[in-house]
C-alpha positions in Angstrom: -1.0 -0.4 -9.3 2.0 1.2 -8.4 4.2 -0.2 -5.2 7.1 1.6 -3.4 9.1 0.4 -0.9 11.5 2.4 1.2 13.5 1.6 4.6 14.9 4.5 6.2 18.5 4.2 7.0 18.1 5.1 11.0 15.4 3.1 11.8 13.6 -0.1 10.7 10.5 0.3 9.0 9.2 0.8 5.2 6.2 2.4 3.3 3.8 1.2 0.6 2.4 3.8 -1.5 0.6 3.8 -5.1 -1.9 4.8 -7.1 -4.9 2.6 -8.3 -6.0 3.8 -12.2 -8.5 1.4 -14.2 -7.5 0.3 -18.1 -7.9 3.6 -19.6 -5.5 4.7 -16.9 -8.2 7.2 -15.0 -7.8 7.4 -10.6 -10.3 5.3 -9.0 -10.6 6.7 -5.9 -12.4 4.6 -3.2 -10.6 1.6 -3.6 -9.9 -0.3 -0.9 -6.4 -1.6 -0.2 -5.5 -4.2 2.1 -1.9 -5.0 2.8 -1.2 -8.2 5.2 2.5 -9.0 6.7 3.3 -12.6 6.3 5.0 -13.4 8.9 2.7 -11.7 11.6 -0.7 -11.5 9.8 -1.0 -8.0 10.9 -3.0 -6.7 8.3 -3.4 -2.6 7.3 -6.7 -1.2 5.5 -6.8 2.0 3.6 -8.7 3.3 1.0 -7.5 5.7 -1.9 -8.0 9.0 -1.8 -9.9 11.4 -4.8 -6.7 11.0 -6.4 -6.3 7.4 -6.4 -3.4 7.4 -4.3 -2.8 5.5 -1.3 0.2 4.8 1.5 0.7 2.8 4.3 3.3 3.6 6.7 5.4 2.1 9.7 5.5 -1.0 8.1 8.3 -3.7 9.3 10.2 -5.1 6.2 9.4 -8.1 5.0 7.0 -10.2 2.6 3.6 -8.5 2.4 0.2 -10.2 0.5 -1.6 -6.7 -0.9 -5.4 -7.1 -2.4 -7.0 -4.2 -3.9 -11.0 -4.4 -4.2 
């Protein structure tokens, strides 16, 4: 699992994005990624594309709680 975080300089808000591989490395696409904001509980779903690869955008910066099943 691979986790980026940007905030763009003019406005406020940041972006997960990664890429879900099992232990030999290989995508797993389908996966289901849940990303929750701590302070708010406003929680985003996604799921990972053929590629394995996900992002959430729009997000306000702070502490999120991600769970990948």
């Amino acid at each position: 699992l691979f986790l980026i975080t940007n905030a763009a300089a003019q406005t406020e808000s940041a972006r997960i994005q990664g890429t879900i591989t099992d232990q030999a490395g290989a995508a797993v696409p389908g996966v289901t990624v849940s990303v929750t904001e701590k302070a708010t509980n406003r929680n985003v779903i996604v799921q990972t594309g053929d590629n394995g690869s996900y992002s959430i955008l729009s997000l306000s910066p702070g502490q999120y709680q991600i769970e990948v099943t």
